[in-house]
Legacy VTK file of the C-alpha trace (Angstrom):
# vtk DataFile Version 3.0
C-alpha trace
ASCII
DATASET POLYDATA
POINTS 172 float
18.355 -8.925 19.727
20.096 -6.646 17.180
17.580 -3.926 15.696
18.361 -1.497 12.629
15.788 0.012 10.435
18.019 1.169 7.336
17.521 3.115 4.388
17.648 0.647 0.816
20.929 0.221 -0.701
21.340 -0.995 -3.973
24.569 -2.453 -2.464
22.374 -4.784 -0.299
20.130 -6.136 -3.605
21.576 -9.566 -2.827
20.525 -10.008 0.977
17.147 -8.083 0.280
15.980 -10.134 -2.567
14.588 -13.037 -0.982
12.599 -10.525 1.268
11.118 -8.427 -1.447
10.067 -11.535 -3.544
8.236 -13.002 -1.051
5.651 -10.125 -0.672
2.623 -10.260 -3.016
2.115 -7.429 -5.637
-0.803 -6.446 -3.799
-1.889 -7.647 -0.306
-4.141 -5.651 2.200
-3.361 -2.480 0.084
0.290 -2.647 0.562
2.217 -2.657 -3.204
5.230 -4.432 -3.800
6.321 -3.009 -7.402
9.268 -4.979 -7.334
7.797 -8.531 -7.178
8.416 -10.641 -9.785
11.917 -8.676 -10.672
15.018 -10.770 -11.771
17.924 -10.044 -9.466
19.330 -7.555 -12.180
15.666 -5.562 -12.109
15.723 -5.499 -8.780
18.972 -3.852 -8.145
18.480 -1.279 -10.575
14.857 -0.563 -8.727
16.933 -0.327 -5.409
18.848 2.350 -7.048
15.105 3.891 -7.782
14.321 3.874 -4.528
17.601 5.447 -3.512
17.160 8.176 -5.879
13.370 8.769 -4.788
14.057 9.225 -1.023
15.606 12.243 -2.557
13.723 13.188 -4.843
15.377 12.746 -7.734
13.484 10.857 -10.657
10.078 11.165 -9.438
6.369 10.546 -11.155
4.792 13.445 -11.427
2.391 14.006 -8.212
5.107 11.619 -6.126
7.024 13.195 -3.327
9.933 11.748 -1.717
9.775 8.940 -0.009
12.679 6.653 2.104
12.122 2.969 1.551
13.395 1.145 4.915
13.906 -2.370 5.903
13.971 -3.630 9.508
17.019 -5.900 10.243
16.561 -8.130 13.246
20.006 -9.973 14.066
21.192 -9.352 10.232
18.476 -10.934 8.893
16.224 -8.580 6.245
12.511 -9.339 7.754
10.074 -6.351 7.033
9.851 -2.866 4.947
8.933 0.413 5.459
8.051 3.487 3.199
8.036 6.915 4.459
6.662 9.477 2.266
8.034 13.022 3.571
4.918 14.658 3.284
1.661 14.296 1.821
-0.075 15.444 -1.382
-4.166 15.849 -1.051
-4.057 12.150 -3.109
-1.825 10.777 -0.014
-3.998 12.081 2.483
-6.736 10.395 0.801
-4.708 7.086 0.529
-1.683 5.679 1.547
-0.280 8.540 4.291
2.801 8.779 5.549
3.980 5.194 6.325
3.187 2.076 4.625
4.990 -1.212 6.474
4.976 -4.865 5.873
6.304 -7.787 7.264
7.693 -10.825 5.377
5.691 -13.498 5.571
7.623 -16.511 7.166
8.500 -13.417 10.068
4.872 -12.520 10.984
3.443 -13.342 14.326
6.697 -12.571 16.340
6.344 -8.337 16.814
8.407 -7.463 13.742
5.771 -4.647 12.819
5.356 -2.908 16.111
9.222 -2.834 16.012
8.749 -1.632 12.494
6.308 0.750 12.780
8.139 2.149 16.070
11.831 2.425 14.320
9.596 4.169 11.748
7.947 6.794 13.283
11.409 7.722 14.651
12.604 8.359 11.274
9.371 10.267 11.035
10.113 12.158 13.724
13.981 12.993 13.034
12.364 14.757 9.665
10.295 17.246 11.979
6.857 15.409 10.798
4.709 16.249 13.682
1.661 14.248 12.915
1.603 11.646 10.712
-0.938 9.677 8.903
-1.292 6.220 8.394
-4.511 4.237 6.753
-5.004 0.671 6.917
-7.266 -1.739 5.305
-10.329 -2.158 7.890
-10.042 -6.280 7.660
-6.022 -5.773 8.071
-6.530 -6.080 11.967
-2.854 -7.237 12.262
-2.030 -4.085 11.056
-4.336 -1.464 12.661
-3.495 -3.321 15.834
-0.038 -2.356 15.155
-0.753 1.403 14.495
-3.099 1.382 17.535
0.151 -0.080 19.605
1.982 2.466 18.263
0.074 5.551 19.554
-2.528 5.702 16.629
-5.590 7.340 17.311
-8.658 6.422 14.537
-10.297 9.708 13.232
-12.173 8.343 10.591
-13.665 5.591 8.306
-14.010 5.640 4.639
-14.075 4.087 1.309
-10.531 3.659 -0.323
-11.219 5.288 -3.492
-8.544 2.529 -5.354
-10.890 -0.235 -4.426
-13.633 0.181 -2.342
-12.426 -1.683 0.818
-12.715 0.325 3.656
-9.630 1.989 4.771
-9.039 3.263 8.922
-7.035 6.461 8.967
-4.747 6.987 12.243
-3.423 9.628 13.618
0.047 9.381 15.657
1.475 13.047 17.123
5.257 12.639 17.402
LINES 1 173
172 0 1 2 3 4 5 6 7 8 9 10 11 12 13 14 15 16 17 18 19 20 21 22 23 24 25 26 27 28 29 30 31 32 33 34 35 36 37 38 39 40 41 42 43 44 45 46 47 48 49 50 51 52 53 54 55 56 57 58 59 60 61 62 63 64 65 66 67 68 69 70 71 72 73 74 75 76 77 78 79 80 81 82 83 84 85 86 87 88 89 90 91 92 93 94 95 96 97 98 99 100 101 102 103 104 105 106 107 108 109 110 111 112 113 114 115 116 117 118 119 120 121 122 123 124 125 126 127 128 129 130 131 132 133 134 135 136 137 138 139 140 141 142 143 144 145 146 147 148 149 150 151 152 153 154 155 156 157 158 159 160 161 162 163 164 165 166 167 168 169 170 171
């Protein structure tokens, strides 16, 4: 099995479309801001994301952040989202990483691939400790963390919605 976790190109719109579009909006806290583009939108938000993993172009209270999709034998089948540090808002919600798999590639160990090729990403940007929070009824996905080294230090009310979010702990 061929295995590449690569940054977003806005020369690979085309082959990451498909992918994209077929993650909700919204599911188990994880945003999608590019459902629902046409092809055109969409490649012009790949450039967006290009720009953001270095800074350029940002909201204000955003940091940087590296939008990454998993490859598995060519084939586009998850994303990734690592933020290069954290504001107090981040450490509240969302933390470092943010990962989701597409949905006709779940149940075949995409995200502990993900999560892994990830945190070495993570790692290569001299994060030491990073912080992920997951949805407390996302047990796919806190079972991936937990694979991945995650230790829970605490429970507690996402303040977007009121669903109770896990925060993790993983020393690199």
């Amino acid at each position: 099995m061929k295995i590449e976790l690569k940054p977003v190109k806005e020369e690979d719109a085309a082959d990451l479309y498909d992918l994209f579009q077929s993650m909700p909006l919204n599911e188990n806290g994880a945003a999608n801001s590019s459902y629902g583009l046409s092809e055109t939108e969409f490649s012009a938000w790949l450039k967006k994301q290009e720009d953001a993993s270095k800074g350029i172009g940002l909201k204000e209270g955003w940091v940087p952040a590296t939008l990454y999709v998993l490859w598995i034998d060519d084939i586009p089948v998850a994303r990734s989202s690592l933020r290069h540090w954290l504001t107090p808002a981040l450490e509240q919600q969302g933390g470092h990483i943010g990962f989701s798999v597409g949905p006709k590639f779940r149940g075949n160990g995409y995200s502990n691939i993900l999560l892994a090729e990830t945190l070495k990403k993570a790692k290569a940007m001299n994060i030491e400790r990073v912080l992920i929070t997951n949805h407390d009824d996302n047990e796919p996905a806190w079972k991936c963390v937990e694979h991945n080294g995650g230790l829970l230090v605490k429970k507690a009310p996402d303040p977007a919605d009121g669903h109770t979010l896990r925060y993790y702990q993983i020393t690199l």
